[in-house]
FINUTI-350003 format. One record per residue (C-alpha): residue number from 1; residue in one letter; x, y, z. Coordinates in nm, 2 decimals. Example, Ala and Ser with C-alpha at 12.3 -4.5 7.8 and 13.67 -1.06 7.14 Angstrom:
BEGIN
> 1	a	1.23	-0.45	0.78 $
> 2	s	1.37	-0.11	0.71 $
end
This chain:
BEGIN
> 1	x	-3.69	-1.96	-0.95 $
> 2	x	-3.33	-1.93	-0.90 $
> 3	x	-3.19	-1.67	-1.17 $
> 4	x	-3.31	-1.37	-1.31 $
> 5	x	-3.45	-1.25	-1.59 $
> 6	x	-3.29	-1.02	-1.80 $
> 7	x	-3.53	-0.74	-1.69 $
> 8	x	-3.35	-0.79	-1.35 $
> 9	x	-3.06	-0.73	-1.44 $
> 10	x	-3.13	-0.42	-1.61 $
> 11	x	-3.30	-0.30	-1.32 $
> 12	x	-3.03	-0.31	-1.10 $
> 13	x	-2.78	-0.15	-1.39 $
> 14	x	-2.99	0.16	-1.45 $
> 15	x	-2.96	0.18	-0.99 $
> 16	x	-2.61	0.09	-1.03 $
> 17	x	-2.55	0.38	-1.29 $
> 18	x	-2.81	0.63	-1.10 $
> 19	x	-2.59	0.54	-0.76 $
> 20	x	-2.25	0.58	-0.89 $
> 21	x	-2.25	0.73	-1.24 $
> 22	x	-2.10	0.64	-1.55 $
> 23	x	-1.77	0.83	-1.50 $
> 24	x	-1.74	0.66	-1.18 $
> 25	x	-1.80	0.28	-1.28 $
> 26	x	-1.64	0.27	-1.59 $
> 27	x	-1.30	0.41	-1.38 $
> 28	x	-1.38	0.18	-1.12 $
> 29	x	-1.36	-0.12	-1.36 $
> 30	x	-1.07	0.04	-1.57 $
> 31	x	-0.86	0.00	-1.24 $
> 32	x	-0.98	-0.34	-1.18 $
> 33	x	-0.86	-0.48	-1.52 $
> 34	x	-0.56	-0.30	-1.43 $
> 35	x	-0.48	-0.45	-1.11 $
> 36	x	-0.52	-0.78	-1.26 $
> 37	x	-0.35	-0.76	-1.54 $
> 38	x	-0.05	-0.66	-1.27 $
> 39	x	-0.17	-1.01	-1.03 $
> 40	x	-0.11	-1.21	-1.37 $
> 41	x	0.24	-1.04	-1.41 $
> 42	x	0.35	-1.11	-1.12 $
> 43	x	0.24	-1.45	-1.08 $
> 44	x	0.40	-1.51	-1.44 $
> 45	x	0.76	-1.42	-1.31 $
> 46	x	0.97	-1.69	-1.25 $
> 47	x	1.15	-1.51	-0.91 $
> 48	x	1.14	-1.21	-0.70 $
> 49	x	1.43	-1.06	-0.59 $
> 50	x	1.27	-0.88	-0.30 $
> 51	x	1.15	-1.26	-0.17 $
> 52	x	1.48	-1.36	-0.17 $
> 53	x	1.70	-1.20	0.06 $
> 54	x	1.98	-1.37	0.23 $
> 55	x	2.05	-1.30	0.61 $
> 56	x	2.35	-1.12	0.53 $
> 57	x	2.15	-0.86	0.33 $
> 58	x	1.89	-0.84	0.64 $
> 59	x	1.91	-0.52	0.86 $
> 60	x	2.06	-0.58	1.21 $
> 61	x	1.78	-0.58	1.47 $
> 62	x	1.74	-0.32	1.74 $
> 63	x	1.48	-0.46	1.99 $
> 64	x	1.61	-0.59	2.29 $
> 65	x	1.60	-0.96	2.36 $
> 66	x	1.37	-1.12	2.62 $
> 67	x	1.49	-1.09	2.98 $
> 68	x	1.63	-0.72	2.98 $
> 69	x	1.49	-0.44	3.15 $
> 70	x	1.47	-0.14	2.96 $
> 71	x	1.49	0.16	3.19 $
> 72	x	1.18	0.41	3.25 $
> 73	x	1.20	0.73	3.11 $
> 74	x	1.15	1.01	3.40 $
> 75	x	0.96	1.30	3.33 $
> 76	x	1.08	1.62	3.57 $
> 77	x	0.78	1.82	3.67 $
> 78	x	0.87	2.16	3.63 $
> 79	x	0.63	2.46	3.80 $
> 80	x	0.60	2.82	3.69 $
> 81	x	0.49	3.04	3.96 $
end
């Protein structure tokens, strides 16, 4: 009761294909396989120099710390008249 026959299945390819297309699947997979084929890559690599960057190579912060005020910026109000 669980699976489904084969005639299932090839009901809900031909809706698939009505839906989307061919054109538009077979792309659709093409960048699939090609986005894991990348994942593998990636994982396969041993390091990553962009993972290990020291604190010296670190851009200085600009936020200010906890506890300082930061000073409102006025708007002046200007009327034409």
């Amino acid at each position: 009761m669980g699976s489904f026959s084969i005639w299932h299945w090839m009901v809900v390819l031909l809706v698939v294909l009505l839906l989307f297309g061919s054109g538009k699947v077979s792309g659709l997979m093409g960048d699939f396989a090609k986005g894991i084929k990348s994942f593998k890559k990636n994982m396969a690599e041993e390091g990553d120099a962009s993972m290990e960057a020291t604190a010296a190579d670190r851009p200085a912060g600009t936020i200010a710390p906890p506890g300082t005020a930061v000073p409102p910026v006025r708007e002046t109000v200007t009327r034409h008249g």
